[in-house]
C-alpha angles and dihedrals in degrees: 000000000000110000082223085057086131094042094056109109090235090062090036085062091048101054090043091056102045087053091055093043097058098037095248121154104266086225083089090057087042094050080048093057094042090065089210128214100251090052092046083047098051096050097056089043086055090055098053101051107028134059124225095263098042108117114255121197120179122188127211092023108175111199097335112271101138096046097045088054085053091054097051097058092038126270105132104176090084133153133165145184138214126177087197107083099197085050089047099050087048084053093055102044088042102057094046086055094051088051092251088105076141095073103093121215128192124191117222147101113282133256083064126162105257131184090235155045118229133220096224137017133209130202109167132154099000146105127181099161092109094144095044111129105190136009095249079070085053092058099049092046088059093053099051091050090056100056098022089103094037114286111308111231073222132035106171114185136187118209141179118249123255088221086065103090098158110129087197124102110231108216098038111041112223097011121114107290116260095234123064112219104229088062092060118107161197134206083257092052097051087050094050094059097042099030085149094056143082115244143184125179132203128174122250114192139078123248101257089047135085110284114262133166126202109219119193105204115188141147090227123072116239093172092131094039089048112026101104090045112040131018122235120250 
């Protein structure tokens, strides 16, 4: 299977059409095509510290980009959640098509009872801590996603940065900002909610874009597997 599977006019169609289909917002199918930086990251964490059969859960997976990169190059004990159920649906069809109708995707709210527990966990790219108050709660909320389904061996975050101070969306102008202040955060912060774990950080946004930071938070130490790609905290 091509490593530019996503990028081939055929699946670009495809992508284009579904959203249209199920009345999503075609930013998701021109995020796709952008191939950004956290997607292209996560990937290459994921295949430092995992093996091909580990179990990866993400949650908040949009239309799938990130699970069906992890297919292509392999990985095939795959599930994935979307709250959204147009996106959800657009993640389904879209994987069978692509010939990853393995990848099993469930649509709900996380934290969601689940039969497993995975090796490792994804949260990227997404933040569904709208009713958070302080950043104490955030904290907590990311803790309890991490162990809700048993401790992951993996939890891999994505946050947005402390440094980022903006109150503006930044797709829809005027509108109430995306991310919600108290779940922005700083290297501090991170240690502070996981003082007992290993972490590494790496950023994950391009310059022009809102500040993030992809934190890898684990009890076991990875520093060989991930020193030329990510820094200790």
């Amino acid at each position: 299977m091509s490593s530019d599977l996503l990028a081939a006019p055929k699946a670009t169609r495809l992508l284009m059409e579904l959203c249209r289909k199920h009345g999503i917002d075609t930013w998701h199918a021109r995020n796709s095509l952008r191939a950004p930086l956290y997607q292209r990251l996560t990937c290459d964490i994921v295949k430092r510290v995992a093996t091909l059969d580990s179990r990866i859960v993400e949650v908040g997976c949009g239309v799938g980009d990130i699970l069906i990169r992890l297919a292509e190059i392999g990985f095939c004990n795959l599930l994935g959640i979307e709250r959204d159920p147009g996106v959800h649906s657009v993640a389904t069809e879209r994987a069978k098509a692509l010939g990853f109708g393995y990848i099993e995707l469930r649509r709900g709210n996380y934290p969601i009872r689940l039969e497993i527990r995975s090796n490792v966990l994804l949260q990227i790219n997404c933040m569904y801590f709208d009713d958070l108050t302080n950043r104490d709660e955030f904290g907590c909320a990311l803790r309890r996603w991490s162990h809700f389904n048993g401790e992951s061996d993996v939890f891999l975050v994505e946050t947005v940065d402390s440094s980022y101070t903006s109150l503006e969306h930044t797709r829809f102008p005027g509108k109430p900002t995306e991310f919600n202040p108290h779940c922005r955060v700083s290297q501090a912060d991170m240690k502070s909610f996981f003082p007992e774990y290993h972490l590494w950080q790496v950023p994950s946004s391009e310059p022009t874009r809102v500040p993030k930071t992809i934190f890898l938070i684990s009890k076991h130490d990875y520093g060989i597997s991930l020193e030329d790609l990510m820094t200790p905290v």
